[in-house]
DOTI-452696 format. One record per residue (C-alpha): residue in one letter; x negated, y, z. Coordinates in steps of 0.2 Angstrom, whole numbers, padded with zeros to 4 digits, always signed. Each point is the difference from the previous one (the first is absolute). Example, Ala and Ser with C-alpha at 12.3 -4.5 7.8 and 13.67 -1.06 7.14 Angstrom:
2
a-0062-0022+0039;s-0006+0017-0003;
***
This chain:
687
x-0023+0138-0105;x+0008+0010-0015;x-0006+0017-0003;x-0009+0014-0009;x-0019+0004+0000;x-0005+0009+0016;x-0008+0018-0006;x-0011+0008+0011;x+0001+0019+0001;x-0019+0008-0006;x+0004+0018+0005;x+0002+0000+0020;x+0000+0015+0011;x-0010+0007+0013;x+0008-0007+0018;x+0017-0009-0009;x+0001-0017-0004;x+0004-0005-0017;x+0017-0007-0002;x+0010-0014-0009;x+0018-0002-0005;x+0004-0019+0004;x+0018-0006-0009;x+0006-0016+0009;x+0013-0012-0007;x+0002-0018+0010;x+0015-0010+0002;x+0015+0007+0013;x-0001-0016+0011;x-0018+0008+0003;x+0002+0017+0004;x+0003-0001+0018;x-0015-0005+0005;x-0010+0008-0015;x+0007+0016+0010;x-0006-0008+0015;x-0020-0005-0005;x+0001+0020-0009;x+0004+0007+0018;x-0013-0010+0007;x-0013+0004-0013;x+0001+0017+0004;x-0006+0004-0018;x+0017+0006-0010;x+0009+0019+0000;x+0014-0007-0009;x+0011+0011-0012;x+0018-0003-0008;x-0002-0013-0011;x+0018+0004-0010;x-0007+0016-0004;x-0016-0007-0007;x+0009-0011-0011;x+0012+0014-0005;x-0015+0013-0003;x-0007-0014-0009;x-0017-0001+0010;x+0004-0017+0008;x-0007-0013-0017;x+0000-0018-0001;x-0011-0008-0012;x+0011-0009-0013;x-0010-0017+0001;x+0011-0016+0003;x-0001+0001+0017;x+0008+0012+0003;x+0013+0002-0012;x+0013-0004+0013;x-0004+0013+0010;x-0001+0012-0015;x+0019-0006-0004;x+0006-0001+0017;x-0005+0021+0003;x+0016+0006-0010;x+0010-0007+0014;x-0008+0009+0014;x+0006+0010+0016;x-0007+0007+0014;x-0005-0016+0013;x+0013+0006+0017;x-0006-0008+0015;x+0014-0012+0008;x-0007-0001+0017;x+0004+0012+0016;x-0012-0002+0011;x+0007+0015+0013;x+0007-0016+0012;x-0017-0009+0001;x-0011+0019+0004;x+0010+0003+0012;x-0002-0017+0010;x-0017+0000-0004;x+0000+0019+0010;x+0006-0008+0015;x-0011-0014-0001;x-0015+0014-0002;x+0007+0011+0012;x-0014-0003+0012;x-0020+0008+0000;x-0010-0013-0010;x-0010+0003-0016;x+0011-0007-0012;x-0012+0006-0016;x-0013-0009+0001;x-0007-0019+0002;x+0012-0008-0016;x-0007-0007-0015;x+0009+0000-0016;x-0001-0020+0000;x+0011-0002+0015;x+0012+0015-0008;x+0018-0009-0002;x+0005+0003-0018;x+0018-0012+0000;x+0013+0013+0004;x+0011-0012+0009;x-0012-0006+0011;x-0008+0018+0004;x+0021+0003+0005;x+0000-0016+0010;x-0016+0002+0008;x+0005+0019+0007;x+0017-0007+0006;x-0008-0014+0010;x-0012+0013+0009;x+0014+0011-0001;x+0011-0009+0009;x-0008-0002+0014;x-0008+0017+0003;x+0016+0009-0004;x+0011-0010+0014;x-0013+0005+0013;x-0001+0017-0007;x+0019-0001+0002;x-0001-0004+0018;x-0014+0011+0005;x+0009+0017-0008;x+0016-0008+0008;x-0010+0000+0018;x-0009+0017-0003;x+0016+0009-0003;x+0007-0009+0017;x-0016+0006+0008;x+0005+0018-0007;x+0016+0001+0008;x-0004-0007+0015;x-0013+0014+0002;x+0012+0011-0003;x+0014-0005+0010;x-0014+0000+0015;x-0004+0018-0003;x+0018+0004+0000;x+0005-0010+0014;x-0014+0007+0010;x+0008+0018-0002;x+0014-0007+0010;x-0010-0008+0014;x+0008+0012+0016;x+0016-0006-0005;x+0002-0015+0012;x+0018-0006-0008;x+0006-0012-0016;x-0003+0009-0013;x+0013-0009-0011;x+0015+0010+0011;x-0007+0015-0009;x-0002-0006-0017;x+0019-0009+0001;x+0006+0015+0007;x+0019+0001-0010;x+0005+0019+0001;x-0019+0008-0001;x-0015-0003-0011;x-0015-0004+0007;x-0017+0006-0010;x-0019+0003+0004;x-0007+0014-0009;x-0019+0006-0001;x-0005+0018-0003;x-0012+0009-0001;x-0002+0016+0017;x+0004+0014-0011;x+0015-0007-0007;x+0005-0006+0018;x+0000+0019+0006;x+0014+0001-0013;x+0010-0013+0007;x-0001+0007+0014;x+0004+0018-0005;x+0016-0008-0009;x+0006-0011+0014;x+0018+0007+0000;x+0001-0002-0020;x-0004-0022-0002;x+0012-0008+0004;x-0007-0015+0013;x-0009+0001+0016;x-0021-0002-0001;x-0013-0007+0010;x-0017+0000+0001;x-0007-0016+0002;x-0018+0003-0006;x-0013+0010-0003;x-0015+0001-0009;x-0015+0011-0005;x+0010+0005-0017;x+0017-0003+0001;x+0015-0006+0012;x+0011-0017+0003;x+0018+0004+0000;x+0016-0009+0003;x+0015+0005-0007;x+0020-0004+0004;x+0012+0006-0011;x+0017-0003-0002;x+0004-0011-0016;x+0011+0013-0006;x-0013+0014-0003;x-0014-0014-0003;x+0000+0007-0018;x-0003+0019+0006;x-0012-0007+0014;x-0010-0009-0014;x+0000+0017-0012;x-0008+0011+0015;x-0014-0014+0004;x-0003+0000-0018;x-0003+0019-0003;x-0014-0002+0016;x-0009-0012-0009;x+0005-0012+0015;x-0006-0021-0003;x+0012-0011+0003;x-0008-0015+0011;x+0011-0014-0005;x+0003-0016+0011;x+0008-0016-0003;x+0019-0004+0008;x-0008-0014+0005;x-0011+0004+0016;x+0005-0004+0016;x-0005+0005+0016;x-0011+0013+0008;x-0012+0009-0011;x-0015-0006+0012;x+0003-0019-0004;x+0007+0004-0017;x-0019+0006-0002;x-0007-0013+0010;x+0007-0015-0009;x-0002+0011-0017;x-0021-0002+0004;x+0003-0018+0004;x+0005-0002-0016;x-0011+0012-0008;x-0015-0013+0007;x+0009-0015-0010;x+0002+0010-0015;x-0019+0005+0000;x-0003-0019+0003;x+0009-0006-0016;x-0008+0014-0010;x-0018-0007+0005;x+0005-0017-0003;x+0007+0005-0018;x-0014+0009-0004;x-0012-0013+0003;x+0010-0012-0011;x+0001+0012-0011;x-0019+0003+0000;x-0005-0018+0001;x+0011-0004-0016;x-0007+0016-0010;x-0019-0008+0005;x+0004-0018-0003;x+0007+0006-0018;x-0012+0015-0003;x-0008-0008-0016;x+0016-0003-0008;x+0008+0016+0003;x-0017+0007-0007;x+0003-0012-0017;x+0019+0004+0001;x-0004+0019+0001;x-0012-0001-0015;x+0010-0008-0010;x+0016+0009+0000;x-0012+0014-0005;x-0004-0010-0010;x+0019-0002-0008;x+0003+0019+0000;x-0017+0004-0009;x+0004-0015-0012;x+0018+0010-0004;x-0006+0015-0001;x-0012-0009-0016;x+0016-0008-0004;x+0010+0017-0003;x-0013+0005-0014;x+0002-0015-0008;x+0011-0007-0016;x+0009-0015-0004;x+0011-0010-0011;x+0007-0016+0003;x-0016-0010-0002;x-0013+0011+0001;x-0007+0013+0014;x-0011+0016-0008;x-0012+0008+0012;x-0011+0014-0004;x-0011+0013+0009;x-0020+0007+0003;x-0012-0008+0006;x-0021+0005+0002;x-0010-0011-0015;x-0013-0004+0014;x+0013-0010+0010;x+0009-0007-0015;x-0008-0017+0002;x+0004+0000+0017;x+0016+0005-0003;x+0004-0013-0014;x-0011-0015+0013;x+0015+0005+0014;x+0013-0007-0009;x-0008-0015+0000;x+0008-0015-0012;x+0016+0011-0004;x-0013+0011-0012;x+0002-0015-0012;x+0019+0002-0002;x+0000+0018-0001;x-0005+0010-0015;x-0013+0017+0006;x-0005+0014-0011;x-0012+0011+0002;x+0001+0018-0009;x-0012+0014+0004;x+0007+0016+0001;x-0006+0005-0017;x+0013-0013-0007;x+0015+0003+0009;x+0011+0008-0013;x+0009+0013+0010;x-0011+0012+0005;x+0010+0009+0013;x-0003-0015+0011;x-0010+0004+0012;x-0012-0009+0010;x-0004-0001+0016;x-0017+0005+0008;x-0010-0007+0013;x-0014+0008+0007;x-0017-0009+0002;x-0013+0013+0010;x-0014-0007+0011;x+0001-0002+0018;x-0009+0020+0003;x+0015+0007-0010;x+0015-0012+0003;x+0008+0006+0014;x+0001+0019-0012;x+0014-0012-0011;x+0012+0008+0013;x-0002+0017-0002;x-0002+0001-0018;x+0018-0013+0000;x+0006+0019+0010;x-0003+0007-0015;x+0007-0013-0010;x-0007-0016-0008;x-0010+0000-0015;x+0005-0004-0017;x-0007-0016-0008;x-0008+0009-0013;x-0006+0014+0013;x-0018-0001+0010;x+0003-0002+0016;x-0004+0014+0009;x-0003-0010+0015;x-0020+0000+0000;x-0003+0019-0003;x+0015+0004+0011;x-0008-0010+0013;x-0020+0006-0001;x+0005+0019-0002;x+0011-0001+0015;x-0011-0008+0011;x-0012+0012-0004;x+0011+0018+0001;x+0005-0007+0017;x-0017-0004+0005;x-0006+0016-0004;x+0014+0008+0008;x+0001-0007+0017;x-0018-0006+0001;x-0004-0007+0018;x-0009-0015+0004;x+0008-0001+0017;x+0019+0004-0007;x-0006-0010-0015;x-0002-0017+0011;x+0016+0004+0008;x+0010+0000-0017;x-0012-0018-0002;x+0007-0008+0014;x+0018+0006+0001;x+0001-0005-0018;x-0008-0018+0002;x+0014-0001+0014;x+0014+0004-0011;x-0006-0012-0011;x-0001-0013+0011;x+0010+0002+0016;x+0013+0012-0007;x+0003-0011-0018;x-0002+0015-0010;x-0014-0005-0011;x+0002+0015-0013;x+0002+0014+0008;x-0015-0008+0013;x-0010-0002-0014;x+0001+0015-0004;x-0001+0008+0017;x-0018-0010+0003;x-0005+0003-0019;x+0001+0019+0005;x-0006-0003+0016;x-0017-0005-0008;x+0000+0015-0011;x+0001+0013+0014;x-0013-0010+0009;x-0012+0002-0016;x+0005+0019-0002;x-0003+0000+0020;x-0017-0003-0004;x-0005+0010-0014;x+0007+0014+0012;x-0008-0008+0015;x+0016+0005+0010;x+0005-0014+0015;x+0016+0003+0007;x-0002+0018-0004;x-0017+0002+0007;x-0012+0004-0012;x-0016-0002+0012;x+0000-0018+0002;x-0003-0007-0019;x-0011+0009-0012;x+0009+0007-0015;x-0007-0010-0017;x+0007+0011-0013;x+0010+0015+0006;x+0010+0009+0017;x+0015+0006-0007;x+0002+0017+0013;x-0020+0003-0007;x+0003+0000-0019;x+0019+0007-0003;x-0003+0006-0018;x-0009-0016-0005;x+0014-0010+0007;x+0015+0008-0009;x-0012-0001-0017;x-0005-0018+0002;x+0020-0002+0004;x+0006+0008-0017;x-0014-0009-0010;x+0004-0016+0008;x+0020+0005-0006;x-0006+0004-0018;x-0009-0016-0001;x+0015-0010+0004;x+0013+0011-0011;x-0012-0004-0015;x+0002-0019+0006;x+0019+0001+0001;x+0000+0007-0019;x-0011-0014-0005;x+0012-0013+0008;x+0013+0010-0010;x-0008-0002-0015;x+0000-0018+0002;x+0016-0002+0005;x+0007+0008-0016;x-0011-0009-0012;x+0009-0017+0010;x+0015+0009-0005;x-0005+0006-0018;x+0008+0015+0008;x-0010+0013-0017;x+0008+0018+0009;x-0003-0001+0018;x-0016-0011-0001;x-0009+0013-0012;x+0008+0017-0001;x+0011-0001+0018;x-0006+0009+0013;x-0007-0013+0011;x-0008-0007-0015;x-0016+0001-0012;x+0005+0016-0006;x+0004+0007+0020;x-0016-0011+0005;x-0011+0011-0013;x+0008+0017+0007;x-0002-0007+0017;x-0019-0005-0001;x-0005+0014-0012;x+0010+0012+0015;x-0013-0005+0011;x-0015+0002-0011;x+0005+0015-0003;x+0001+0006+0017;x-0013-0007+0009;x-0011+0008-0014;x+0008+0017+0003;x-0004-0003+0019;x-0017-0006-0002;x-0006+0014-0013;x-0003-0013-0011;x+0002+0005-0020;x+0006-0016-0011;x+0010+0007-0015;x+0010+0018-0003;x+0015+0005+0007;x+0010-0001-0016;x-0006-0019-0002;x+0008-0003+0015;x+0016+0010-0003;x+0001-0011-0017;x-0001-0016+0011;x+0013+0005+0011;x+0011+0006-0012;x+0000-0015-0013;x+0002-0011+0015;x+0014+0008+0008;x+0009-0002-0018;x-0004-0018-0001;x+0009-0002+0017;x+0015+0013-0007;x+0002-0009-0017;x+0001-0017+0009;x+0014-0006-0008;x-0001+0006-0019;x-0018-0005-0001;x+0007-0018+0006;x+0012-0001-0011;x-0013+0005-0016;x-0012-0013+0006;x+0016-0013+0003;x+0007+0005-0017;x+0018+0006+0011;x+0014+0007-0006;x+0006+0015+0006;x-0018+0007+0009;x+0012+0008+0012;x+0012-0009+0011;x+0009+0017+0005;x-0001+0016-0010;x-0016+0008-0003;x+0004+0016+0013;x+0007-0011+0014;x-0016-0012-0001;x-0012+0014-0002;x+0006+0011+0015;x+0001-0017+0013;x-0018-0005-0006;x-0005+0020+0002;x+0005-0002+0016;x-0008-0018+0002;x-0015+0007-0006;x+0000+0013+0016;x+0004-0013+0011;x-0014-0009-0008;x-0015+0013+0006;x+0010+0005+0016;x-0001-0022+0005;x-0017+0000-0004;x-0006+0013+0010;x+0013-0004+0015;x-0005-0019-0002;x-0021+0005+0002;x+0003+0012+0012;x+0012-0013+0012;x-0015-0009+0005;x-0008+0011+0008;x+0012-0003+0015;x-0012-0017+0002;x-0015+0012+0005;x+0013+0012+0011;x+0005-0014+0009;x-0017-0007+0005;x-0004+0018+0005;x+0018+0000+0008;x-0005-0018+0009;x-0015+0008+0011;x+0011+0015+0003;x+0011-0009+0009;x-0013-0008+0009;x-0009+0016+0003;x+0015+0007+0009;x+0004-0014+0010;x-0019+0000+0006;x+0002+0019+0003;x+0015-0004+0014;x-0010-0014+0007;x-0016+0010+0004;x+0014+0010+0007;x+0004-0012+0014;x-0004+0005+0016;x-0007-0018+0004;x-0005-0016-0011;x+0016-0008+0001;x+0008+0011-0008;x-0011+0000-0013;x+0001-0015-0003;x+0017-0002+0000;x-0001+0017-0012;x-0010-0012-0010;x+0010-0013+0000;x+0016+0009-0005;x-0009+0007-0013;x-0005-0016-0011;x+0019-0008+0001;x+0006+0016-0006;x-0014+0000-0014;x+0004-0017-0002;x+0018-0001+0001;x+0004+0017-0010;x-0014+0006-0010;x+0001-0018-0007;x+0017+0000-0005;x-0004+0016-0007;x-0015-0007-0009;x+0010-0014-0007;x+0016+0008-0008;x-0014+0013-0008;x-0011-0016-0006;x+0018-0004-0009;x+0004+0015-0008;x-0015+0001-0007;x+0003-0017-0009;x+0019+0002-0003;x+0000+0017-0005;x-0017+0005-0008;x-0006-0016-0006;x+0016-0014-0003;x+0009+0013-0010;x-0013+0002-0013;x-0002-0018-0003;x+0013-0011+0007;x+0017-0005-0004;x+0006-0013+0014;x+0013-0009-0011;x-0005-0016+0001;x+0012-0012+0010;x-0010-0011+0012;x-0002-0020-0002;x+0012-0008+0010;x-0001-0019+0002;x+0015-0009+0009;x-0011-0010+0012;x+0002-0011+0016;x-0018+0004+0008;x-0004+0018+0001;x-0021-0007-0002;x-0007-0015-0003;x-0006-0012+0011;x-0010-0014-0003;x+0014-0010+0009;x+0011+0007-0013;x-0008-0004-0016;x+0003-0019+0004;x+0016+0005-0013;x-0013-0001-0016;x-0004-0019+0007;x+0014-0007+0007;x+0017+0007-0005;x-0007-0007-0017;x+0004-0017+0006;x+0013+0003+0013;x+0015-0005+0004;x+0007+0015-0008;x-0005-0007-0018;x+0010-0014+0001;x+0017+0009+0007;
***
């Protein structure tokens, strides 16, 4: 195998996988199945290659090797897929169009890769499937109008004459109408103005049966009044003959048959779909397979001899990567470039989150927000642990807790949402915690002891532990932000920005300063702390100039000085008026936890009110799944706009675009990893 020197990134962020750029160039008679074995190894979010090689980030080594290829690139194009595969998915449809599991139990060795014998394959199943299908749609819609034609004869049953001498009438038109009682009191008020003579043949709880004999000549006026009455027109074929008693009669006889053949098709039909099951299962899989190899395709390059592929992949599955492609990895030439030396730096990387199994299923609500930058902690950790806490103190109830427990574990595992279960069990746990440090159980706070505190007992401690706990994690949100701007090198809005070192001081020395002030506690004068203030507020007004002295910039102001002074007056403002808003948000976690054994209190109240223990209980009841239900909607959205608003928005930019592989297997099996070992020395190597 040809190819640079594999560089291994040293700085890593919290929670995001390091990536790699990985340039491919192999020979064309190879790139349908090197699109293939990169589908199957899952490992690849592939990117234009022709823009790489026009922004000049795609590099070949100039070594002997691979001087062809470094020739053959001034004769590229865009790679355009040849193939249609629209006739072979929608025979494939109809061969899947019963209830059976079709994603699951294929390995990638017995994948089909050959094209034509993937087509020939579905046809040959198809074939068969598709004439029974034929038949059995053809019999269903017998059946339906042989049901029909049932229903309408049986309207007609008192009529003991052929019903073809009405039908063949020559002078009148004969029709059967159905409508509804209120519009039949409207025919009947308007008798003298249709022009045919009515009669009711049936009747029904909703609406009435009527025939109708008009003369051909006003046929088209008859037809405009039925019309305007919202009267159905009950058609029936020329051809019955006969009374409408053995019309019906002979019509159920056949009925019988029909139902006959259906069964027997379907059985056919079943038998052939059970006795092939394994191969539609590998047919199914593999024209997946087709479609996600073209979607590689599509971002790939090409010239005449040569295919260039190129795209993201996690440097701890690089080897892996590199071992799926098996013998083909020797005629191919892979680079490996960190992100550091890729030359265009608007090329963005993707980002894929790696948080441990307590935190994971939090990926989905900070993805809400939006997707982390590579070069951005994730947030994913702090987001998760602070959230589980401010709903746990929030709605802390051991009994309500268990509740969240098990409705999340069967979401998870019954109702295959395993994020938002995750989450729902993870905050399930946390109530259950809070539930005992309140000792409240289902509301009633006389069955567990409480170990730390009972909300209702100690208000003003609540709301005070509540805004510590919300100044403890703003100052941790301005610590992720400084860290995120020094990743960023980002000078103004990581020292002097607000929701940096210079806001982070203010913020801090904010507190200090207050909680003296309340507590009587003398630490330095007044005007020390006015100075403080003040130079500190300037820092954060003259963000940008100062930047520009320490960067050495050009002009210091990127608008005129009075325009950029008064919108940074203003931010300043904004700046103290956030900070105080932002503190003082949390305190709605120690409301609602007073606000959670309110509700509970009231409930309790109209239970004792009950004239017997039913009722109570019933009151009891009631009381618990609308605490449940409600309060911990309530609870939830609150829990979020504390992160989103107060917390996300100091810190967190969510620009990042999230790693995306083209893969066949959405996880990895142990039955799938055969690829690494076999494919290598498959029959796909030697095609």
């Amino acid at each position: 195998m040809a190819g640079g020197t594999p560089y291994v990134l040293r700085g890593g962020y919290v929670s995001i996988e390091r990536m790699l750029m990985v340039d491919m160039v192999g020979h064309i008679d190879d790139l349908d199945i090197m699109a293939k074995k990169v589908v199957i190894s899952g490992c690849l979010h592939p990117v234009s290659a022709l823009q790489e090689i026009e922004a000049t980030n795609f590099t070949i080594s100039t070594t002997e090797n691979n001087l062809d290829a470094l020739v053959d690139v001034c004769y590229i194009r865009p790679y355009v897929e040849e193939k249609d595969y629209t006739a072979l998915s929608s025979t494939l449809k109809i061969i899947k169009s019963s209830s059976y599991n079709f994603n699951k139990g294929v390995s990638t060795d017995e994948l089909i890769l050959d094209n034509d014998e993937l087509e020939k394959d579905i046809n040959e199943v198809g074939s068969s499937v598709i004439n029974l299908h034929d038949a059995l749609n053809a019999k269903t819609a017998e059946k339906n109008d042989t049901e029909k034609y049932i229903e309408y004869f049986s309207y007609l049953s008192r009529l003991d004459f052929p019903i073809d001498e009405f039908i063949n009438l020559k002078n009148f038109n004969f029709s059967i109408y159905r409508v509804s009682k209120e519009n039949m009191v409207k025919i009947k008020e308007n008798y003298e103005n249709i022009p045919s003579i009515i009669y009711k043949i049936y009747e029904e709880n909703e609406c009435n049966i009527i025939m109708a004999f008009t003369p051909v000549l006003l046929k088209a006026e008859a037809d405009r009044i039925f019309r305007s009455l919202n009267c159905e027109v009950l058609d029936i074929d020329s051809d019955f003959k006969g009374t409408p008693k053995s019309i019906v009669s002979n019509l159920k006889e056949k009925l019988i048959d029909i139902n006959k053949e259906i069964s027997s098709l379907n059985e056919k039909l079943d038998s052939l779909e059970k006795e092939n099951m394994k191969k539609i299962k590998i047919l199914d899989k593999s024209l997946e397979l087709e479609l996600k190899a073209s979607e590689i395709k599509s971002n790939m390059a090409c010239t005449n001899e040569f295919f260039y592929l190129c795209g993201w992949i996690p440097e701890d599955t690089l080897q892996r990567f590199k071992d799926s492609l098996g013998e083909i990895a020797d005629r191919t030439i892979i680079i490996e470039k960190s992100v550091d030396e890729i030359q265009d730096k608007s090329m963005v990387p993707p980002t894929k989150m790696k948080n441990n199994a307590l935190v994971r299923p939090f990926e989905s609500m900070v993805g809400m927000y939006g997707i982390p930058s590579y070069n951005e902690l994730d947030p994913t950790t702090f987001l998760g642990i602070s959230y589980m806490i401010m709903f746990g103190a929030m709605f802390g109830d051991l009994g309500q807790g268990l509740v969240f427990v098990i409705a999340g574990l069967l979401l998870k595992y019954k109702g295959r949402r395993p994020n938002f279960g995750g989450v729902l069990s993870r905050l399930g746990v946390a109530s259950s915690f809070f539930g005992v440090m309140y000792g409240s159980f289902f509301g009633f706070e006389n069955v567990i002891p409480a170990l730390v505190v009972r909300p209702m007992e100690d208000i003003k401690d609540m709301l005070l532990y509540a805004v510590a706990f919300g100044c403890g994690l703003l100052i941790i949100g301005y610590i992720y932000n400084l860290i995120n701007s020094a990743k960023r090198k980002d000078i103004e809005n990581g020292v002097f920005g607000k929701n940096g070192l210079a806001g982070l001081i203010f913020y801090v020395s904010a507190l200090i300063f207050t909680i003296t002030k309340v507590m009587g506690i003398n630490t330095m004068p007044n005007s020390v702390w006015i100075t403080i203030f003040i130079v500190l507020l300037a820092l954060i007004l003259l963000k940008e100039p100062l930047t520009n002295i320490i960067l050495k910039k050009e002009p210091l102001y990127s608008e005129s000085k009075q325009d950029y002074f008064i919108e940074e007056g203003f931010g300043v403002i904004e700046t103290l008026l956030s900070m105080f808003s932002n503190t003082v948000s949390f305190i709605r976690v120690g409301a609602f936890a007073l606000n959670h054994v309110g509700l509970f209190v009231a409930f309790a109240a109209l239970a004792n009110m009950m004239s017997n223990s039913a009722g109570s209980a019933f009151m009891y009841v009631l009381g618990n799944l609308i605490i449940i239900g409600l309060e911990g909607l309530i609870v939830f959205i609150q829990g979020l706009r504390l992160e989103y608003y107060e917390l996300f928005s100091k810190y967190y930019e969510g620009a990042g675009v999230a790693f995306n592989p083209v893969k066949l297997f959405d996880e990895t099996s142990d039955v799938e990893v055969k690829v690494y070992k076999k494919i290598i020395t498959s029959k796909l190597v030697n095609e």
